[in-house]
N, C-alpha and C positions, 0 to 999 in steps of 0.2 A: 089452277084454281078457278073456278065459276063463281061471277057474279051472285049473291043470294037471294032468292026466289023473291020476297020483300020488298026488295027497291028494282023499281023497274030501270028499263036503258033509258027513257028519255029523261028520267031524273036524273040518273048517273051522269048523262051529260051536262045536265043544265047546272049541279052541283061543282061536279070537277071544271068545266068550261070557266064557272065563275073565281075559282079559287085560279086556275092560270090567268084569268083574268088581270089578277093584281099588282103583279111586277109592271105590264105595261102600262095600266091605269094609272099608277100612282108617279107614273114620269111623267106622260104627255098633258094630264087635266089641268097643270099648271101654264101652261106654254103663252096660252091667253091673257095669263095674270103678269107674265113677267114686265111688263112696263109700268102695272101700278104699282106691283112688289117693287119694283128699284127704285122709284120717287118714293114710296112710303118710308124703305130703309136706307133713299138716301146712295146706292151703289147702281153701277152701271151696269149694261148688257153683258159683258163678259162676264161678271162677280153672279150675276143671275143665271149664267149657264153652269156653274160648278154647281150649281144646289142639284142640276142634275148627275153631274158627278160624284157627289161626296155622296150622295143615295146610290149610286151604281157600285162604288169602291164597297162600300159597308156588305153592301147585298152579295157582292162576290165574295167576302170573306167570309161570309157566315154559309153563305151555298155552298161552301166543300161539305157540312156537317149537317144539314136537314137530313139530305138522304140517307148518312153513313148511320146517323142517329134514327131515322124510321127503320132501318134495316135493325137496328135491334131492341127499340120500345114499341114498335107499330106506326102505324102510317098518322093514325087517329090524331093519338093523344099530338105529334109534333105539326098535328093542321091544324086541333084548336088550340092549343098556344100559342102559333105562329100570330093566328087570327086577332087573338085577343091582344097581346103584345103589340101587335100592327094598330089595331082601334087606337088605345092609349099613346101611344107612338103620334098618332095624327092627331091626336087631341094637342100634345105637345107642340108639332107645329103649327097647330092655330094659333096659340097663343103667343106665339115669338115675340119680339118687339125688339130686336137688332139681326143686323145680318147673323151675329155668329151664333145667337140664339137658332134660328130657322136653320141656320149647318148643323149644327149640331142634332138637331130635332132629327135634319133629313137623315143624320148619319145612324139615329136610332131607327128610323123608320124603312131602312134598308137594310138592317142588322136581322129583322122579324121578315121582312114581306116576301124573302122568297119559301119559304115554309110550306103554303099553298101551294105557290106554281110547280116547285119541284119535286114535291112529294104526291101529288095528285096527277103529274105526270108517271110517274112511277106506278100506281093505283093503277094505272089503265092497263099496264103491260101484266099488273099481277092477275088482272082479270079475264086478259085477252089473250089468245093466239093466231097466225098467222091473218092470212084474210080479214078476220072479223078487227084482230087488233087494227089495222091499218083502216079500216072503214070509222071504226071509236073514235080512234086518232085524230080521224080527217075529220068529222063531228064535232069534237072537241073543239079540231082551230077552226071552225067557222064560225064559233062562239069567240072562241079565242083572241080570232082576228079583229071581231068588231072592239076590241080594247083599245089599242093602239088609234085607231082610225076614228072613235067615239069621242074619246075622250078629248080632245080638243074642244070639241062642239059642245058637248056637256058644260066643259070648263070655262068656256065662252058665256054659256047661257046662266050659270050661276052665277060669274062675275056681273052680269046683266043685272040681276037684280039683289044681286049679294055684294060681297069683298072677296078679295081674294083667300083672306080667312074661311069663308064659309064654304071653299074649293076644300080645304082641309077639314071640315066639318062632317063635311058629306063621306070623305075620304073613312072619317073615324068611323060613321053608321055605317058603310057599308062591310067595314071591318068587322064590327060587330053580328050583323045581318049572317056575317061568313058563320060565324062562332056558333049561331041557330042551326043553320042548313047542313052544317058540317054534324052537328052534334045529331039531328034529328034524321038525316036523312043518307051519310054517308055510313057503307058498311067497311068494317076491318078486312082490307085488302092481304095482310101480312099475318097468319096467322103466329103462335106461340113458338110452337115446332118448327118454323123456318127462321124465328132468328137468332141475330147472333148477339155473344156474350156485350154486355154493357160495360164495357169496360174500355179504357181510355186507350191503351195499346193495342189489340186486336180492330178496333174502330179504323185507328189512325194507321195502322198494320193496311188493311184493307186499301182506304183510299192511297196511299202512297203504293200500291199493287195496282189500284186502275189510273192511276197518272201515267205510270210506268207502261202500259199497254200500250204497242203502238199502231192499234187499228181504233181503240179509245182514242189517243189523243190526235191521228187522221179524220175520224169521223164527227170528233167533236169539234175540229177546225173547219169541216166544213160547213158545218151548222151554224157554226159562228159566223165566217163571214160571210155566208150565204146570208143572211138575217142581218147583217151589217149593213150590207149596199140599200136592205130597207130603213134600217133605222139612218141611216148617214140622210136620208130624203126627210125620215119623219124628224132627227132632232133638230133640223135645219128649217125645218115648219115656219118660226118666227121668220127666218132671214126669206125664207120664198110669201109669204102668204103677206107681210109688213112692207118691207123694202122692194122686192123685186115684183109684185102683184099690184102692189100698192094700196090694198084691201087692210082692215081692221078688225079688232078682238075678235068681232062673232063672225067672220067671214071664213074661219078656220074648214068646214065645212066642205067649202071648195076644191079642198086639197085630200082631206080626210075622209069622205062619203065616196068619193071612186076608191080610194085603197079598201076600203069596207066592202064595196061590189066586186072587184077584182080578186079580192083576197079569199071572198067567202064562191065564190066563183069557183077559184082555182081549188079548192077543198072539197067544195062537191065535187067535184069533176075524180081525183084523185082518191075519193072513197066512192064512185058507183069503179072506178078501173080496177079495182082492189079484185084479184082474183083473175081478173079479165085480162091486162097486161102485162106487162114483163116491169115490174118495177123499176131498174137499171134506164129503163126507154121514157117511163113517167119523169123519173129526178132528171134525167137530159132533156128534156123537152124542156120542163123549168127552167133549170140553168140557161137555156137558148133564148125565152121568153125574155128574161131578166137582162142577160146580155144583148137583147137585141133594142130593149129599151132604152138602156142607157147609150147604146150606141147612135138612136135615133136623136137622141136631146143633144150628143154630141155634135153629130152631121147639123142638124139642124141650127144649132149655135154658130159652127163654124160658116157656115152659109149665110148669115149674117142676120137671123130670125129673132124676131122681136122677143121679151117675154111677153108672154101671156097667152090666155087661155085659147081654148085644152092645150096649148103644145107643152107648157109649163108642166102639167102633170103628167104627161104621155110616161115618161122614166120609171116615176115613183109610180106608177100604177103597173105596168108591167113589170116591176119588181116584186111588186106585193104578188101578184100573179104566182110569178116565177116561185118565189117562197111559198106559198101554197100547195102549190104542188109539190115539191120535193120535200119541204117539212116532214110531215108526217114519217112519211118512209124510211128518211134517214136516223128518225129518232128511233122505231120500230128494230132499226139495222143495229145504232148505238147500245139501244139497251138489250139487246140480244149477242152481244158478245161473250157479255160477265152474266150471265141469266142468274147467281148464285150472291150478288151486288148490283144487283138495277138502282137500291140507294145510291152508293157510292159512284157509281157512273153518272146518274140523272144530276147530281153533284157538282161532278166535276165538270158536267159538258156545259152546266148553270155559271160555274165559277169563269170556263173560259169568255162564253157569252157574252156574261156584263164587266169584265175586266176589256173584252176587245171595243164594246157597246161605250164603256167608260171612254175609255178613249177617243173615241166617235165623236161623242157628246162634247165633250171638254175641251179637247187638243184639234180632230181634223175639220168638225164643223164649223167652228169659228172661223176655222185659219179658208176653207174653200165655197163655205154659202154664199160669200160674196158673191161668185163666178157661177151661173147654171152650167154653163161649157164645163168647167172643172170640178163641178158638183157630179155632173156622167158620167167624168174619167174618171173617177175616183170610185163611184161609185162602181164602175165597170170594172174596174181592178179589184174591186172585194170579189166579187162576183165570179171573174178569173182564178181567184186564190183556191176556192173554194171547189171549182170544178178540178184542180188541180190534184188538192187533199181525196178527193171525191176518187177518179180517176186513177191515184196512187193505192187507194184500200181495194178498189177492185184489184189491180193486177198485183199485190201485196201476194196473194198464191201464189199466180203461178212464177213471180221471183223468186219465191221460197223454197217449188218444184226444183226450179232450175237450179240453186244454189246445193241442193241435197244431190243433186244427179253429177252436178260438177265435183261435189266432194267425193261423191263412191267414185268416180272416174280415175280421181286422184290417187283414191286408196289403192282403187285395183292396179293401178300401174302402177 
């Protein structure tokens, strides 16, 4: 299916870029506030890191079903409902006034917000093929990227002359903002005749059929922890930019402005090679990038090197790198397995994401931001995992070759 003559590409992107925009926007815009949110409510550093996890939990549960559900009402209707539900959602957490109010807020506002990201993901592969898909792709995350790496800095500057409520204020207009652009300027990626029945068994038939795929849930593992080893840098933002920097709220900046260069860096880079490289040589370059980063903040620590700047960020920027370039690719790769379910996949690869990201956030950040040295190992071992999953889908053939050659061997003798 082609793009419709009506909406040009540079809008295509700039619509879809912003709708992926919102899963990572609506984590990190807060990170600045969390020291006046915990004297306002009263709870400590830890209890302020779960608001980003009971938003990651919600988000993963409901990201099996965007996709599985645009694969058979359309892509449309389940982006502006996401949208508007997401607004309403952050209006809610503005208005909290206890800690279990504002959890609860997060847990609806992560029940809605992946809506955008995963199904506008989806929207580009129904648009694209080969080359040009992977070029969009790359387009997309250099919009995409500046999310993650902004929002800090925004969050920083609204607290500046706002409260940390008016961080979720903004969170609702842009929600809304989505529900315009969406409505005005996205076209129906999924037409009538491709999908499938609305019904609660065949839906759930489906994704329990791409869970079960094992080059789905290889390629979706390494997406995840590929994206891991960065988010392990970004959730840990407070503990590097606070504590071991020793900078405050609006200096977030410093950390978040080279992941934004490097990141939007590595995307161009990976949509002019579209066509020109060998894909398999672009995702290994990343992965090296990434690992050689984190290896450098380790050497460097163990060597007995102070923090501080640039070596503090050397890690987190080459990993953002490293993601940059392999992103695109691997999703192009992902959703090209099940071509007949890019919902259900785009889904699932969302669900494993912020289930491993959840953890990230809640459980390993806390326990290793203390340590930059064990912030790289750690980070390096996602990284590792990842190349691992990566490395098993390629040769996933020709083991497959050989097991089929071994059984007729058998047979004939």
């Amino acid at each position: 299916m082609r793009r419709p003559a009506a909406t040009s590409r540079p809008v295509l992107v700039i619509v879809l870029a912003a709708l992926t925009m919102v899963g990572p926007f609506t984590i990190d815009t807060i990170f600045p506030a969390f020291e006046s949110m915990a004297a306002d409510l009263h709870v400590d550093k830890l209890a302020m890191q779960q608001t980003v996890s009971v938003y990651m939990v919600a988000f993963a549960v409901t990201s099996l079903f965007h996709g599985s559900v645009s694969d058979a009402v359309g892509r449309k209707p389940v982006i502006m409902t996401g949208c508007a539900l997401y607004a309403a959602a952050s209006v809610f957490c503005a208005v909290s006034t206890s800690m279990g109010m504002l959890l609860s807020a997060r847990a609806v506002q992560g029940l809605v917000a992946g809506a955008g990201m995963i199904v506008a993901r989806t929207a580009i592969r129904d648009l694209y093929d080969g080359p040009e898909a992977q070029r969009f792709m790359s387009h997309v995350t250099v919009v995409f990227a500046v999310a993650p790496a902004i929002a800090p800095v925004v969050g920083g500057w609204v607290l500046g002359w706002g409260s940390w409520q008016t961080i979720f204020w903004a969170l609702a207009a842009y929600g809304a903002l989505l529900v315009v652009l969406a409505g005005a300027l996205l076209p129906e990626t999924h037409p009538p005749q491709r999908r499938t029945p609305f019904h609660p068994r065949p839906l759930l038939g489906g994704l329990v059929r791409t869970a079960r795929h094992a080059g789905v849930q290889r390629l979706s593992g390494a997406i995840s922890f590929n994206f891991a080893a960065l988010f392990l840098y970004i959730s840990s933002a407070p503990a590097i930019i606070n504590d071991h920097l020793g900078l405050g709220a609006q200096d977030f900046g410093v950390l978040f402005i080279p992941l934004v260069v490097f990141m939007m860096a590595g995307s161009f880079i990976t949509g002019r090679l579209a066509g020109r490289a060998r894909q398999s040589l672009i995702v290994l370059v990343g992965f090296a990038v990434a690992l050689a980063g984190a290896g450098f903040g380790v050497a460097y620590h163990l060597a007995g090197g102070a923090a501080g700047l640039p070596w503090a960020i050397v890690p987190a920027a080459a990993a953002a790198f490293g993601v940059a370039l392999a992103l695109p690719i691997l999703t192009i790769e992902l959703l090209d397995l099940r071509p007949d379910a890019r919902g259900s996949v785009s889904s699932y690869q969302a669900f494993l994401t912020t289930i491993i990201n959840a953890v990230v956030a809640g459980v390993v950040s806390p326990l290793v931001s203390g340590s930059l040295l064990v912030l790289g190992v750690v980070a390096g071992l996602c990284t590792l995992l990842a190349v691992a999953l990566w490395a098993w889908e390629l040769r996933a053939p020709v083991l497959l070759t050989r097991r089929a050659a071994t059984g007729a061997e058998r047979a004939t003798s």
